[in-house]
N, CA, C and O atoms as CSV, one atom per row, in Angstrom:
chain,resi,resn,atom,element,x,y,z
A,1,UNK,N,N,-6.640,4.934,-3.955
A,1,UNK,CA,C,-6.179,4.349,-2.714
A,1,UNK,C,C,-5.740,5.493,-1.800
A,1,UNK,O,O,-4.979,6.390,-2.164
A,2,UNK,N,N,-6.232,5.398,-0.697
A,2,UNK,CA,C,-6.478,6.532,0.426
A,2,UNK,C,C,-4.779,6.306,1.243
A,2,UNK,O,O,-4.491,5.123,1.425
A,3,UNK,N,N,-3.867,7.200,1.643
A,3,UNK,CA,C,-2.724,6.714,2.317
A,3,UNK,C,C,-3.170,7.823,3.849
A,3,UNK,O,O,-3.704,8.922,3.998
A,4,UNK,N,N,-2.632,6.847,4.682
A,4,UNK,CA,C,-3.169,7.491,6.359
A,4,UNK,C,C,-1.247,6.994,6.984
A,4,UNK,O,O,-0.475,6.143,6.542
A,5,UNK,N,N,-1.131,7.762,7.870
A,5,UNK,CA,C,-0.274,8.422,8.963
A,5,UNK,C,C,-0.041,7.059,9.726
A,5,UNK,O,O,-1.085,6.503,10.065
A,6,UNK,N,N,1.082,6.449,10.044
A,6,UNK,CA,C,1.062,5.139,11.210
A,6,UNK,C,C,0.309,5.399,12.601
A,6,UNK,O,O,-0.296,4.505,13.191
A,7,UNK,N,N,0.435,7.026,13.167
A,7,UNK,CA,C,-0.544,7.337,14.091
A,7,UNK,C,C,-1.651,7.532,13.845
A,7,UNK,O,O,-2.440,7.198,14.729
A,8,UNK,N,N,-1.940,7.837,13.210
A,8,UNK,CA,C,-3.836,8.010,12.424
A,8,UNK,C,C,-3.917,6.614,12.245
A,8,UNK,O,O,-4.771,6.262,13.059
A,9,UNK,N,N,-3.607,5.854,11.782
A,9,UNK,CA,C,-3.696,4.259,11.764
A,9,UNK,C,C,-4.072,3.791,12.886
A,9,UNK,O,O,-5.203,3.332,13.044
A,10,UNK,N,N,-3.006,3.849,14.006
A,10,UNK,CA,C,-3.001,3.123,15.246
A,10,UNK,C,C,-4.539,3.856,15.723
A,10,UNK,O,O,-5.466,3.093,15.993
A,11,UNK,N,N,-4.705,5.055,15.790
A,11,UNK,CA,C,-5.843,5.905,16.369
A,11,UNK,C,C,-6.896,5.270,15.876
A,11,UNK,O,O,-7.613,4.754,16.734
A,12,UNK,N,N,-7.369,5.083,14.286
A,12,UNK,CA,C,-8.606,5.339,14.486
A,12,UNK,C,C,-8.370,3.169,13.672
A,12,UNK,O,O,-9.165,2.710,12.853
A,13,UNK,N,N,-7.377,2.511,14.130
A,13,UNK,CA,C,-7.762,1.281,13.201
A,13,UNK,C,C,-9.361,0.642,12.713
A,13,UNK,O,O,-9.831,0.419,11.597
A,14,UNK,N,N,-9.994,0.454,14.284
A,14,UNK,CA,C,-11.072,-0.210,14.342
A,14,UNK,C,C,-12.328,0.408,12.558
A,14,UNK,O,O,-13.080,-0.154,11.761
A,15,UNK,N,N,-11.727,2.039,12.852
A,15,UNK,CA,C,-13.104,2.691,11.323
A,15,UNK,C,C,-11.506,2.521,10.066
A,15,UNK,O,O,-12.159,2.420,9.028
A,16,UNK,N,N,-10.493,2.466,9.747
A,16,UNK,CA,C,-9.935,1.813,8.783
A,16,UNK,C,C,-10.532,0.111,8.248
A,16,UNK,O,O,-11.137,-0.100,7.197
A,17,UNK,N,N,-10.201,-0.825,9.175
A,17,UNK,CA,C,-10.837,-2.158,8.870
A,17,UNK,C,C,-12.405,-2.087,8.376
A,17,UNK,O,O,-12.926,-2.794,7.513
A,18,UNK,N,N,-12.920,-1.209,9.032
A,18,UNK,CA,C,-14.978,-1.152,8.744
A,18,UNK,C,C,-14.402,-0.782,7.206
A,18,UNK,O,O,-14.725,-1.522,6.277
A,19,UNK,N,N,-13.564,0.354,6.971
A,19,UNK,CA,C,-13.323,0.998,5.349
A,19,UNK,C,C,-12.655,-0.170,4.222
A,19,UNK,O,O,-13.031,-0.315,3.059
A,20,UNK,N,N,-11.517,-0.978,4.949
A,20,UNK,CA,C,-11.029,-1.970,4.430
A,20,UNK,C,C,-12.210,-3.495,4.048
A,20,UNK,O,O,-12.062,-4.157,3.020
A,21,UNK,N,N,-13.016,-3.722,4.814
A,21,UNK,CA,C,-13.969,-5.310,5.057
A,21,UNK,C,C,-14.407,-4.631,3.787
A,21,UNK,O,O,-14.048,-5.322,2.833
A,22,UNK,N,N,-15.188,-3.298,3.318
A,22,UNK,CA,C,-16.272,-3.078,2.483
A,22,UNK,C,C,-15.364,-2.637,1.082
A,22,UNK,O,O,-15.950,-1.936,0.257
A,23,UNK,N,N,-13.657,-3.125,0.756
A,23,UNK,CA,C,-13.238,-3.448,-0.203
A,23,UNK,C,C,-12.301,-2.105,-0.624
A,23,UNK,O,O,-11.650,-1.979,-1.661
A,24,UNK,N,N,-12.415,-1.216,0.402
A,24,UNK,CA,C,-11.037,-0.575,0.224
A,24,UNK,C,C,-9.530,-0.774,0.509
A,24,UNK,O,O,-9.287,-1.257,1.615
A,25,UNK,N,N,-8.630,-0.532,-0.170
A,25,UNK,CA,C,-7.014,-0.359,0.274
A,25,UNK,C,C,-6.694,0.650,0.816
A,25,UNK,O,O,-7.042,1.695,0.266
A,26,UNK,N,N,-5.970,0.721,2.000
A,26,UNK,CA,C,-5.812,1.663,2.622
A,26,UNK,C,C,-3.855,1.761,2.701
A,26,UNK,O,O,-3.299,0.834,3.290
A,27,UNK,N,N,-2.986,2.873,2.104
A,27,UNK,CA,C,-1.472,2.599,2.251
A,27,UNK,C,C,-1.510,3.378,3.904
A,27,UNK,O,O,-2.264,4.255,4.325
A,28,UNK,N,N,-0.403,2.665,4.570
A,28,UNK,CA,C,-0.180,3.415,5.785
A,28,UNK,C,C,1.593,4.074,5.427
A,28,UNK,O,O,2.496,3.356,4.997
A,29,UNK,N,N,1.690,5.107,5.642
A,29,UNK,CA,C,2.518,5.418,5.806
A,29,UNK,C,C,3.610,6.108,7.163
A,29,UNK,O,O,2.989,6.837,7.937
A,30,UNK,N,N,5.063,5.935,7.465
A,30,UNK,CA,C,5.398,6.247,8.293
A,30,UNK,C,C,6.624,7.562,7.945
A,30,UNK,O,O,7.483,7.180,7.151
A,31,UNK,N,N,6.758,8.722,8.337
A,31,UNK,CA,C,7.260,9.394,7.898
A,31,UNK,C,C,6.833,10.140,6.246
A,31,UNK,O,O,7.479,10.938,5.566
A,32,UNK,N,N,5.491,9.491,5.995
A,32,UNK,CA,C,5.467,9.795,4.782
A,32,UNK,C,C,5.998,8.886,3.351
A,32,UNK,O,O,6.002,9.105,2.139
A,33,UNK,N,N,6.397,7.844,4.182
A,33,UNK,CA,C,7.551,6.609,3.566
A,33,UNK,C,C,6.165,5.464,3.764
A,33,UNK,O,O,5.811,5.299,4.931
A,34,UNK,N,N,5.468,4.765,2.785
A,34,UNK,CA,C,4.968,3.725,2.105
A,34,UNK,C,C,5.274,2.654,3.324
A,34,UNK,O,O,6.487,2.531,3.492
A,35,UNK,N,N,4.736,2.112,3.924
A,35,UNK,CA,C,5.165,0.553,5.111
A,35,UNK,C,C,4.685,-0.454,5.289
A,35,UNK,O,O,5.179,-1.474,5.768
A,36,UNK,N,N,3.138,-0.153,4.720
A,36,UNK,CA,C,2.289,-1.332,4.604
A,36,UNK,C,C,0.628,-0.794,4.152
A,36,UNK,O,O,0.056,0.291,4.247
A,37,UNK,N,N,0.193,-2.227,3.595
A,37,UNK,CA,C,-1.070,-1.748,3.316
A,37,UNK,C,C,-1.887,-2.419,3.531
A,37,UNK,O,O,-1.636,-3.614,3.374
A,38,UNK,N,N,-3.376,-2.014,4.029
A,38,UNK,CA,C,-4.056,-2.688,4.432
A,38,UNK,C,C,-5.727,-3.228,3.656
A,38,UNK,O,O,-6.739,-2.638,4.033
A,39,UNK,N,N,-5.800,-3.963,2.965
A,39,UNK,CA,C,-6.559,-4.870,2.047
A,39,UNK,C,C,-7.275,-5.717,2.571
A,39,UNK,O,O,-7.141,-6.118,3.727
A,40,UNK,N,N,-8.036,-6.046,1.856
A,40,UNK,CA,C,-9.271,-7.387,2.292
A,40,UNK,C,C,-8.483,-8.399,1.657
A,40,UNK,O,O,-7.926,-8.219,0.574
A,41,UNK,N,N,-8.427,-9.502,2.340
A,41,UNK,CA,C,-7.710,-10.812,2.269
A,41,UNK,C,C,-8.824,-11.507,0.649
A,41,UNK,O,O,-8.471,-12.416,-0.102
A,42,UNK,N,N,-9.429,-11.134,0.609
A,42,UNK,CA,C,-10.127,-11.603,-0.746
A,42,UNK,C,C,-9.728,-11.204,-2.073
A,42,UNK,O,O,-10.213,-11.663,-3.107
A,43,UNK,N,N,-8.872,-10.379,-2.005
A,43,UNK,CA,C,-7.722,-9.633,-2.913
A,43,UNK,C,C,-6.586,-10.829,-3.027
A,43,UNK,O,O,-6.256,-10.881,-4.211
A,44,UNK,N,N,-6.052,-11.553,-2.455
A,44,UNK,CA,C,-4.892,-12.114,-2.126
A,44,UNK,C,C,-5.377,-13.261,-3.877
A,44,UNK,O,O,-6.453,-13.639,-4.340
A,45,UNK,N,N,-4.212,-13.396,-4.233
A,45,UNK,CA,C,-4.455,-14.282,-5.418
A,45,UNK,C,C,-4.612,-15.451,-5.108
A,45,UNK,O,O,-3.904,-16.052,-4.299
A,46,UNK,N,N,-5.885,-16.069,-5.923
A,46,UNK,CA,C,-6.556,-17.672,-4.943
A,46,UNK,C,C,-5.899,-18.761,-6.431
A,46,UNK,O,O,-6.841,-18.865,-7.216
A,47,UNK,N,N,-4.749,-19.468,-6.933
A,47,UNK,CA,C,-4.123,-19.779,-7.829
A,47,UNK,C,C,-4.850,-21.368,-7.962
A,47,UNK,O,O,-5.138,-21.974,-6.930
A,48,UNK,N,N,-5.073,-21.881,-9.123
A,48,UNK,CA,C,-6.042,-23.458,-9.417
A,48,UNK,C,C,-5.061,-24.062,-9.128
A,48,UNK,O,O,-4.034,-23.922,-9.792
A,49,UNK,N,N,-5.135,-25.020,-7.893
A,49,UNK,CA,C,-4.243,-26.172,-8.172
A,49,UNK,C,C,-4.225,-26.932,-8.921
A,49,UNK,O,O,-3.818,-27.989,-8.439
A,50,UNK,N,N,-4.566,-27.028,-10.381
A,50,UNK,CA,C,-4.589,-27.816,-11.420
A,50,UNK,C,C,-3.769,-27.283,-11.997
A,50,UNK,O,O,-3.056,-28.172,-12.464
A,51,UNK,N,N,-3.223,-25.883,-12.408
A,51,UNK,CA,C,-2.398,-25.231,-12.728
A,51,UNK,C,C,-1.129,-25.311,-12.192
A,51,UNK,O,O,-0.069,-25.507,-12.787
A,52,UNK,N,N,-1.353,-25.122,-10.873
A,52,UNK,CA,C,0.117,-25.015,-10.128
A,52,UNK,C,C,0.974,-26.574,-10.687
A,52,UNK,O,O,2.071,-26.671,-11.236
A,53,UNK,N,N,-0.154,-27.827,-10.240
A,53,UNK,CA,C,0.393,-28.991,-10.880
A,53,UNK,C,C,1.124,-28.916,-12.404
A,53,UNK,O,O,2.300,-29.252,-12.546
A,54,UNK,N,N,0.376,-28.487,-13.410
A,54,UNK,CA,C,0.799,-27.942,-14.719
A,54,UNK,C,C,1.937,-27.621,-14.522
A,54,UNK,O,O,2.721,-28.338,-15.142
A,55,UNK,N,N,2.413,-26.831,-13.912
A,55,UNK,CA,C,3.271,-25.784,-13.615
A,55,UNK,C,C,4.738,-26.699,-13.300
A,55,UNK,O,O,5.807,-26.610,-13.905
A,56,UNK,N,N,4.408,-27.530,-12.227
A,56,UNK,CA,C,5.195,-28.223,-11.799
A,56,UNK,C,C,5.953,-29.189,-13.062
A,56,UNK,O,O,7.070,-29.042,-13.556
A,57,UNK,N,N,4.940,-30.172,-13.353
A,57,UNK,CA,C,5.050,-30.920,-14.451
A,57,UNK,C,C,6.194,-30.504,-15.395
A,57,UNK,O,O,7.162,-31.189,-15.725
A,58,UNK,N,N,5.880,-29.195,-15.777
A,58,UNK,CA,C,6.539,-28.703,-17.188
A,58,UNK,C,C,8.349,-27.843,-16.702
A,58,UNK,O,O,9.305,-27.428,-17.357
A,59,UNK,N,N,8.041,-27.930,-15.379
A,59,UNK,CA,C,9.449,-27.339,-14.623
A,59,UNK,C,C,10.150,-28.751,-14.539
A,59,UNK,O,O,11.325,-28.786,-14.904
A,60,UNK,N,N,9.537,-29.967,-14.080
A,60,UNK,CA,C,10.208,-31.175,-13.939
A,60,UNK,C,C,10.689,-31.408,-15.365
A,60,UNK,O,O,11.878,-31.716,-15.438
A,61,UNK,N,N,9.972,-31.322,-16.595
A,61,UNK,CA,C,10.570,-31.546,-17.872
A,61,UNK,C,C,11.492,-31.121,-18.135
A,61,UNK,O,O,12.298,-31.867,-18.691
A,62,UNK,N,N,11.853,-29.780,-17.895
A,62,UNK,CA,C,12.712,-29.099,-18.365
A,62,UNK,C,C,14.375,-28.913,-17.649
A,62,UNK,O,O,15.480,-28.638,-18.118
A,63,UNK,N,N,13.851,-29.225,-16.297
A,63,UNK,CA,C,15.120,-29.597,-15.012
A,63,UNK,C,C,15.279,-30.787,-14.565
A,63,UNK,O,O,14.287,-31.345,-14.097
A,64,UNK,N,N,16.603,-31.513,-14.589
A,64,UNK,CA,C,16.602,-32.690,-14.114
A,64,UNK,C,C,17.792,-32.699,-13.367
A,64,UNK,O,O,18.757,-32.049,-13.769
A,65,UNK,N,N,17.853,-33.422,-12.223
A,65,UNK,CA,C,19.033,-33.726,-11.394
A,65,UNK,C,C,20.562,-34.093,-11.664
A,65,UNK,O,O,21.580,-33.832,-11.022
A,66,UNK,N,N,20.278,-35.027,-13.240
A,66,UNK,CA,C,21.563,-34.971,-14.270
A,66,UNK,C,C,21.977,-36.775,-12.960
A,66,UNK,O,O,23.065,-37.099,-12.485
A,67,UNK,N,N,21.066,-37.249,-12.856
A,67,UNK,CA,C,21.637,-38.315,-12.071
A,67,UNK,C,C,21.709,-38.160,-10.456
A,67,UNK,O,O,21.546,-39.208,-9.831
A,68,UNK,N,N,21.855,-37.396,-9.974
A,68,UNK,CA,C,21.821,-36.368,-8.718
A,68,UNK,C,C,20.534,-37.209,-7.862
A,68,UNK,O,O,19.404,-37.319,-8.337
A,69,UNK,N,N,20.901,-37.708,-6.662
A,69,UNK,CA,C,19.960,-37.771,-5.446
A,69,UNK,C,C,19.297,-36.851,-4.687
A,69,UNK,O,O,19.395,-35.863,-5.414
A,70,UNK,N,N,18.862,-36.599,-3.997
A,70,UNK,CA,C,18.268,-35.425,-3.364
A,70,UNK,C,C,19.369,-35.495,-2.074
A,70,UNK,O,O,19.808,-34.465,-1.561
A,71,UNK,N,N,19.796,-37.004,-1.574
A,71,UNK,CA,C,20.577,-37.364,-0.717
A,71,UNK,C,C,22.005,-36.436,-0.525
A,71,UNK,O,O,22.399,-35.666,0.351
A,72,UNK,N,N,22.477,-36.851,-1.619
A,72,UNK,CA,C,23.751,-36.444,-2.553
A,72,UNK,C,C,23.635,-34.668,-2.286
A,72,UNK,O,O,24.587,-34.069,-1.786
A,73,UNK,N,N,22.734,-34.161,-2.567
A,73,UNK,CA,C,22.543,-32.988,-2.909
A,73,UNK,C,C,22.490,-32.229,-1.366
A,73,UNK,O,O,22.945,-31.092,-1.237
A,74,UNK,N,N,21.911,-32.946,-0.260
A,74,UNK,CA,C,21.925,-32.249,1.272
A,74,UNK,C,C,23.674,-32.496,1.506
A,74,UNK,O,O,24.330,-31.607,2.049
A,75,UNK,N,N,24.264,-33.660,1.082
A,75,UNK,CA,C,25.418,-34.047,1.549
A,75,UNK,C,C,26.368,-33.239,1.098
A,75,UNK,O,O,27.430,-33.263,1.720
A,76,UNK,N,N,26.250,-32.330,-0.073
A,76,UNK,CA,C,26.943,-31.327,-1.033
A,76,UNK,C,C,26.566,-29.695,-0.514
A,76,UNK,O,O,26.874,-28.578,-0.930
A,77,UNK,N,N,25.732,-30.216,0.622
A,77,UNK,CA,C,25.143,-28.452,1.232
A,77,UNK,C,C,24.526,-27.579,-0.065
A,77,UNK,O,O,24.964,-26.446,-0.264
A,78,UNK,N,N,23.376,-28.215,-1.037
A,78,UNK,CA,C,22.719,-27.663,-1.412
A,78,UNK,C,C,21.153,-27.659,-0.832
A,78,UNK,O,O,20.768,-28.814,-0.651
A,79,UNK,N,N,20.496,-26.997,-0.611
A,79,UNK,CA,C,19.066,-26.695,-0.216
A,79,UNK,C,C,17.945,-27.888,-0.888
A,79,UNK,O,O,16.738,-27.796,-0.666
């Protein structure tokens, strides 16, 4: 993974993205300090919603309100 300058960034973005679309990561750095990086969105983790459901399911088993409304629970200033 190639790291480029926030001004070398801003300068040459348009040939970074051509380098990024064809599946490189590019770190930008500012001061030499890590700030962001720039990736192909096809990288981003694509998660099965059949899973996530799973997921849910087995969190509802295991946590329960203990009797608790959701009502109750805004009225108590919890989230």
């Amino acid at each position: 993974m190639e790291t480029v300058g926030a001004y070398e960034a801003k300068t040459h973005l348009p040939k970074l993205l051509e380098r990024v679309i064809k599946g490189e990561r590019i770190i930008i750095t500012k001061h030499g300090v890590p700030v962001a990086v720039l990736q192909p969105p096809s990288s981003l983790r694509k998660t099965d919603p059949g899973k996530v459901i799973d997921q849910l399911r087995k969190f509802r088993e295991k946590n329960c309100l203990k009797g608790l409304s959701i009502k109750e629970m805004i009225e108590q200033g919890r989230p």
